[in-house]
C-alpha positions in Angstrom: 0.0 0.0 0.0 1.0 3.7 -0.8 2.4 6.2 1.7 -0.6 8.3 3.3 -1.7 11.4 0.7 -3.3 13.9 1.9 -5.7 15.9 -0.4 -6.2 19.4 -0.7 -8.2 21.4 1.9 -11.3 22.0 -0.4 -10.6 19.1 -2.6 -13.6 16.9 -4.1 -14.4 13.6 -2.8 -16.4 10.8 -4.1 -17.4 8.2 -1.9 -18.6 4.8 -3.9 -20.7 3.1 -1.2 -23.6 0.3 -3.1 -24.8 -2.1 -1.2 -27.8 -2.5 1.4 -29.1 -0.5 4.0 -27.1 -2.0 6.6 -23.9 -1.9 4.8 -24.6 1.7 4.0 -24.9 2.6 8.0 -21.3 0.7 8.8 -19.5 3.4 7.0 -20.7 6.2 8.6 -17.8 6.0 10.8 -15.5 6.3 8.1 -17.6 9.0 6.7 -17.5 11.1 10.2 -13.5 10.6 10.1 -13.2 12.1 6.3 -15.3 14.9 7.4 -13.3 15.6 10.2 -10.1 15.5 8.8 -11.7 17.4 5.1 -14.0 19.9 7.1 -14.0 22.1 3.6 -14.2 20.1 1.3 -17.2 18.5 -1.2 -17.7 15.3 -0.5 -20.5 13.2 -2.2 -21.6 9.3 -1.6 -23.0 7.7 -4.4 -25.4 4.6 -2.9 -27.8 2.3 -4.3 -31.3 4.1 -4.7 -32.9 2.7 -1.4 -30.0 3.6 0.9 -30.6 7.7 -0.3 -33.6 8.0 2.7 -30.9 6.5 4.8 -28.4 9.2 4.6 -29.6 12.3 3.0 -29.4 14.5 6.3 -26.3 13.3 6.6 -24.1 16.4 8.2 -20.8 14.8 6.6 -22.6 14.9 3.0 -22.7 17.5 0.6 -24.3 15.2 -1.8 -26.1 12.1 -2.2 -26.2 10.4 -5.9 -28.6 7.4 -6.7 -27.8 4.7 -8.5 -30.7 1.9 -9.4 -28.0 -1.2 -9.4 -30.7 -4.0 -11.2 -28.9 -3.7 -14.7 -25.8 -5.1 -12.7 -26.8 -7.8 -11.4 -26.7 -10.3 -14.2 -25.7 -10.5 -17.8 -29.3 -10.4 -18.5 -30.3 -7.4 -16.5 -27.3 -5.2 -18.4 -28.9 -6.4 -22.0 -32.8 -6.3 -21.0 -33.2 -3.1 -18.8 -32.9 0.1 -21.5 -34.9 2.2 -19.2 -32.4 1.7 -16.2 -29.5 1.7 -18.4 -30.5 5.4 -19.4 -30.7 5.9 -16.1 -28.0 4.6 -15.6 -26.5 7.6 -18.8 -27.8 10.1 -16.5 -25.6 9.1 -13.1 -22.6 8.5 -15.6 -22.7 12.5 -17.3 -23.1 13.9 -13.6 -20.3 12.2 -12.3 -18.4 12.9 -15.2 -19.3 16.5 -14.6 -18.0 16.6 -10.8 -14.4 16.8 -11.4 -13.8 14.8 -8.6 -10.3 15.1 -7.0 -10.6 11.4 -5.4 -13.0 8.7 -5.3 -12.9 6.1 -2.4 -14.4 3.1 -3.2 -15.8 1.1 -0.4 -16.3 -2.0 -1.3 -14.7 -5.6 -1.9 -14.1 -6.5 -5.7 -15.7 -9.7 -5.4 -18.1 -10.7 -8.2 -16.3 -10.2 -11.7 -19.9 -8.3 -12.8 -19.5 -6.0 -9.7 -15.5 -5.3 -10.6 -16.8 -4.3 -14.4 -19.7 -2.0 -12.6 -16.9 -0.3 -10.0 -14.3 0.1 -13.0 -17.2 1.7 -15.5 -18.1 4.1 -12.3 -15.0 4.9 -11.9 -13.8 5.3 -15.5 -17.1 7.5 -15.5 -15.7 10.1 -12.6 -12.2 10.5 -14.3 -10.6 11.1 -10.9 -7.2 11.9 -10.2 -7.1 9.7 -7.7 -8.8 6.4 -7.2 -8.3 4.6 -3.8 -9.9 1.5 -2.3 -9.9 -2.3 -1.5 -7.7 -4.6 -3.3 -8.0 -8.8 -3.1 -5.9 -8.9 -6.3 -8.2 -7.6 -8.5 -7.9 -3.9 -8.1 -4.5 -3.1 -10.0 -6.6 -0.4 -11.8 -7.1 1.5 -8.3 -4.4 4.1 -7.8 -3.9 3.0 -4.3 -4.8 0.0 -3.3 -6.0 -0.6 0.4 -5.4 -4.5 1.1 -7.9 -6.7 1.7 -7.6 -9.8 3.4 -10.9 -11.5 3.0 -14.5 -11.0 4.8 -14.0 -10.9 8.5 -10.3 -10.3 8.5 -11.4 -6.7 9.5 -15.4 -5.7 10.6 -17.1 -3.7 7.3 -16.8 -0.5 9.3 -13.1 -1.2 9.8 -12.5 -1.4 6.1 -14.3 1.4 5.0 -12.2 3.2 7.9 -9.0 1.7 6.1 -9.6 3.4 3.1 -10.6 6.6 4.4 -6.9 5.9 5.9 -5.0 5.9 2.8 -5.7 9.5 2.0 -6.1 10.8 5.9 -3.4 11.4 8.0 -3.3 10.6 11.8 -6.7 8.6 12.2 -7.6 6.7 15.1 -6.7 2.9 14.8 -10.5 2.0 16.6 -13.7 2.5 14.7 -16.7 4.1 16.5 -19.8 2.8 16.1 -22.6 4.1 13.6 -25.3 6.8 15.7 -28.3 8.5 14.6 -27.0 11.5 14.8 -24.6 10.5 12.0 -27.7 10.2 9.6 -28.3 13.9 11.4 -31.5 11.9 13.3 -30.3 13.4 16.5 -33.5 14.3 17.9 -34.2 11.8 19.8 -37.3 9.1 20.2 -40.7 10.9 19.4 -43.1 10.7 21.8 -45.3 7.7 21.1 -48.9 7.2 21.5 -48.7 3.1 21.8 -50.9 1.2 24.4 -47.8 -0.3 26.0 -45.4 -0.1 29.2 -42.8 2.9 28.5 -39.3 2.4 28.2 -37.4 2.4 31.7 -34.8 5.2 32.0 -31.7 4.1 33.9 -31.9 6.3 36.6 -35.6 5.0 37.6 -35.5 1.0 36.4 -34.6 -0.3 39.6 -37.6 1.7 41.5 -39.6 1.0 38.9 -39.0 -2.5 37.8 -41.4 -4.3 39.9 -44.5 -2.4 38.1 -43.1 -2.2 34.4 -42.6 -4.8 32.1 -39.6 -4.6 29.2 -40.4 -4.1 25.7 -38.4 -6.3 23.5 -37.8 -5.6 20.0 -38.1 -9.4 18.1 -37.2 -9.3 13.9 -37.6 -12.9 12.5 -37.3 -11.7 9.1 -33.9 -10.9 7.3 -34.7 -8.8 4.5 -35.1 -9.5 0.8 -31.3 -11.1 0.0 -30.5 -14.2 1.8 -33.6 -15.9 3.5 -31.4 -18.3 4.5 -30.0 -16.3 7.5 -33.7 -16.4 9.0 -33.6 -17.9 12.4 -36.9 -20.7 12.5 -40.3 -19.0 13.4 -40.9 -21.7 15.8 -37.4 -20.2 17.6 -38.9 -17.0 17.9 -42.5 -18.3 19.1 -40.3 -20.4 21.8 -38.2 -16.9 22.9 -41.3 -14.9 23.0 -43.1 -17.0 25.3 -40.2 -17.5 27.4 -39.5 -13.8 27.3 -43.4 -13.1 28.8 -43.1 -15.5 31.3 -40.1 -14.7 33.1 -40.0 -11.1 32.9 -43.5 -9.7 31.9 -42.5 -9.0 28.6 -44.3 -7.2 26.4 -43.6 -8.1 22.4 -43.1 -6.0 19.4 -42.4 -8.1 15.8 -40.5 -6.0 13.6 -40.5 -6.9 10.0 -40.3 -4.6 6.4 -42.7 -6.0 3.5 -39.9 -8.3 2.5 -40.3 -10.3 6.1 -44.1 -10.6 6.3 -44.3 -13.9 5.7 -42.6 -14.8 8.9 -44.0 -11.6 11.0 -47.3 -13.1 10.5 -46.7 -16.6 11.3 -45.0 -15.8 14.4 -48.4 -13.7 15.5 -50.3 -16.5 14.2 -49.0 -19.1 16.4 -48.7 -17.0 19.3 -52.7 -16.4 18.7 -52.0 -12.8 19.4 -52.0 -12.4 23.2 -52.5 -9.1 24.7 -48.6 -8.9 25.6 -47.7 -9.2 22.1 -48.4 -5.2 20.4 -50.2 -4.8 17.5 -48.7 -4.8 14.1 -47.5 -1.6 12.8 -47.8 -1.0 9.2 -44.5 0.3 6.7 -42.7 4.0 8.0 -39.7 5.7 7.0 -36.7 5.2 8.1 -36.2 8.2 10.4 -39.9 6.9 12.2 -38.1 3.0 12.2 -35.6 4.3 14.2 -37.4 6.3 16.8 -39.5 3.5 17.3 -36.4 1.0 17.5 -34.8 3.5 20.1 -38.3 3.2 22.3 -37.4 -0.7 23.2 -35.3 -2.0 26.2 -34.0 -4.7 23.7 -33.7 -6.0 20.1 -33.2 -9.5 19.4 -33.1 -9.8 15.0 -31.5 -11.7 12.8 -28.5 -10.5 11.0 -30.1 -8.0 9.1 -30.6 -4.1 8.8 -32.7 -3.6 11.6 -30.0 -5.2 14.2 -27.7 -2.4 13.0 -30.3 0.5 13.3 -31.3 -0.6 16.8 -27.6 -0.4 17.8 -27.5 3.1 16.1 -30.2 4.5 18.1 -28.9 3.2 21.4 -30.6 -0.1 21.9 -29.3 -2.9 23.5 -29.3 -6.0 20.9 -28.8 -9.2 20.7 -27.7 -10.6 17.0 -28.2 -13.9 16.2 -26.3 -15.2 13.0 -25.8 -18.3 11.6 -24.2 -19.0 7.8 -23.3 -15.6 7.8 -20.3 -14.0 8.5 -20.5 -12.6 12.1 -16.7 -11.2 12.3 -17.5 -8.9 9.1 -21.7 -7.9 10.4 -22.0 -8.1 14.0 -23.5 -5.2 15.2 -21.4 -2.3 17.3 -22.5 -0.9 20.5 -22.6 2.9 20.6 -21.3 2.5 24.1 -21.0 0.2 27.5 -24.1 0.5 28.9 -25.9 -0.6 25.3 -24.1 -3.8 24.8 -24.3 -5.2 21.3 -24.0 -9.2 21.5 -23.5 -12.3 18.7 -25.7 -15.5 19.6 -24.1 -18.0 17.1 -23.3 -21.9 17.1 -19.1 -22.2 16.2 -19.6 -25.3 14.3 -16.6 -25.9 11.4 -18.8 -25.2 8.3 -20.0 -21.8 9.5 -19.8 -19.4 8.3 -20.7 -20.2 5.0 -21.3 -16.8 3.2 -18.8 -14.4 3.0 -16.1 -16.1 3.7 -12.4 -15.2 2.9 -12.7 -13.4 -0.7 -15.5 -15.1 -1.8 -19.3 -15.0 -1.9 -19.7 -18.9 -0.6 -23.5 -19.8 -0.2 -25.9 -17.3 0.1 -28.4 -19.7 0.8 -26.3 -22.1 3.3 -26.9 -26.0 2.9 -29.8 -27.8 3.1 -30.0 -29.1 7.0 -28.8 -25.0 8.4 -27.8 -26.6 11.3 -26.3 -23.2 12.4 -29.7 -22.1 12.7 -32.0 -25.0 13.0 -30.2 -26.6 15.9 -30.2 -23.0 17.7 -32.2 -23.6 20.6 -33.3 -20.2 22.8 -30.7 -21.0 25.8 -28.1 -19.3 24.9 -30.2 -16.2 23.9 -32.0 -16.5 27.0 -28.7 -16.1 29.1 -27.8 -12.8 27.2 -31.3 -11.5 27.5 -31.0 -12.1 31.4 -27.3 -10.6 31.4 -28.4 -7.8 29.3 -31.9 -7.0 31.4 -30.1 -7.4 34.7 -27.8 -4.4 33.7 -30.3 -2.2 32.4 -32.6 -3.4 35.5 -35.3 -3.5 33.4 -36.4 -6.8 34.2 -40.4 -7.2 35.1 -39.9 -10.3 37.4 -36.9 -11.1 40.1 -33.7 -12.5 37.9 -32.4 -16.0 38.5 -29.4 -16.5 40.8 -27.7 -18.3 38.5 -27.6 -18.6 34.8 -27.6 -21.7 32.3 
């Protein structure tokens, strides 16, 4: 890898950032460091359309560019999409148009379809300098940031590492993601739901004998990679366990992607009273509020686990096939712990593993997931509670 550079004070910066919502929010540390160290200059992130809500209040943007990414993801959608591909024109002439002094490219060269889509974005900007991750594939980058496989480093590390190359004197640890890096730093809106509030610190232990937690559950995992979906009958098992020993009350969390398995969670719980009512799609800024509102989030690996860590909520992740050194979520800070429930068998992970996609759909028996039982989530939810003192009913002495 090249010396540090250092650009000039106003210089302008292209940050290349497309990918999903979650892997959007993991660079906002590295985006908070290159505004800190570029406070003048233009910089712009270019992500895939749905991550633009995400980050368009942004303090450390000046811009945010969309780019619909379906024409790249096969052969077929480059020949048999004209529309997108003219959108596609459009993105390619106001890039061309920025000048840009640097572009940093934030993500792995993986896929040979996704190396031809970074080169042509790149060839599009004409920077002078063009610096990100290389896994042997990136001798076209004009410095090259080495990669050493998924999980080597966290995402948010390796978005940090590139910010690096052209920044001098950054800090070796990498913060974690907050709302008010999406400039969301208002704080939980008041909320008009028929359930126990959230206990502040200072009053949980008076209070804990009268209020029950609210827990956060997400059995869904988004649109990509169903595979990473703990089983329904799992999350039936830790909701009724949740209720019973501490009062719980129950919120499923899901986008339009995870319905399926929000509503047959409710239907074989038969929709007890302790288990909230289902609240239809909001905006990202309203998810977030509402996320920051719970005493704990237990997902899958997924979005939502990284948004509830943002806005302050402890969480408990459970992963399976995929690759928990790369995704697991960060805690903002002590006192909202961000834990990894996972069984370390030899075949997992399975799906981002070393410089390679591996199996985004795991094996047939998932015995990562499917042999999961609750225990082990039950002892971090107790561990986690006990802290907080947000617990409804007297913890166990002693834990599994």
């Amino acid at each position: 890898m090249h010396a540090h550079l250092v650009l000039a004070p106003r210089a302008r910066i292209l940050v290349v950032k497309l990918g999903g919502l979650g892997d959007v929010l993991l660079a906002l540390p590295a985006l908070r460091a290159l505004r800190a160290a570029y406070p003048g200059a233009q910089i712009d992130l270019l992500v895939a359309a749905p991550a633009a809500e995400l980050v368009r209040d942004s303090p450390y943007l000046d811009r945010v560019l969309e780019l619909t990414q379906t024409p790249f993801d096969s052969l077929r959608g480059v020949l048999l999409a004209p529309r997108r591909l003219a959108a596609l024109w459009r993105v390619w002439r106001q890039l061309r148009g920025a000048r840009y002094d640097a572009v940093l490219l934030l993500r792995h060269l993986t896929l040979p379809l996704g190396r031809l889509k970074y080169r042509f974005l790149l060839a599009a900007t004409r920077p002078a300098l063009r610096v990100g991750l290389d896994n042997g594939h990136g001798t076209w980058l004009d410095v090259c940031v080495p990669d050493h496989g998924f999980g080597a480093l966290h995402e948010a590390a390796y978005a940090l590492a590139v910010v690096r190359a052209i920044t001098p004197a950054l800090p070796s640890t990498v913060g974690a993601p907050t709302l008010a890096d999406l400039g969301w730093a208002d704080g939980p809106a008041a909320s008009d739901r028929p359930a126990p509030p959230r206990l502040a610190p200072r009053l949980a232990p008076r209070l804990a004998p009268r209020l029950a937690p609210r827990i956060a559950l997400h059995p869904g995992s988004g649109g990509y990679s169903l595979a990473r979906r703990w089983p329904v009958s799992r999350y039936v098992a830790l909701a009724n366990a949740l209720h019973h020993e501490f009062g719980a009350h129950i919120a499923l969390l899901g986008g339009a992607e995870d319905q399926d398995v929000v509503t047959a969670c409710r239907d074989a719980l038969a929709q007890p009273e302790w288990v909230e009512p289902a609240r239809g799609p909001r905006a990202l800024r309203a998810f977030a509020r509402e996320l920051a509102d719970f005493d704990l989030f237990i997902g899958n690996d997924a979005f939502p686990m990284h948004l509830a860590a943002a806005a302050g909520t402890p969480v408990i992740a459970i992963f399976g096939l995929s690759n928990h050194r790369a995704w697991h979520p960060l805690a903002r800070d002590a006192a909202t712990p961000a834990l990894v429930v996972r069984r370390d068998l030899p075949c997992s992970p399975c799906f981002y593993v070393g410089h390679h996609l591996g199996t985004p759909q795991g094996c047939a028996a998932r015995s990562c997931l499917t042999e999961l039982d609750i225990a082990p989530v039950m002892t971090q939810v107790r561990r986690v509670l006990r802290r907080s003192g947000a617990a409804h009913r007297p913890l166990p002495s002693s834990t599994p």
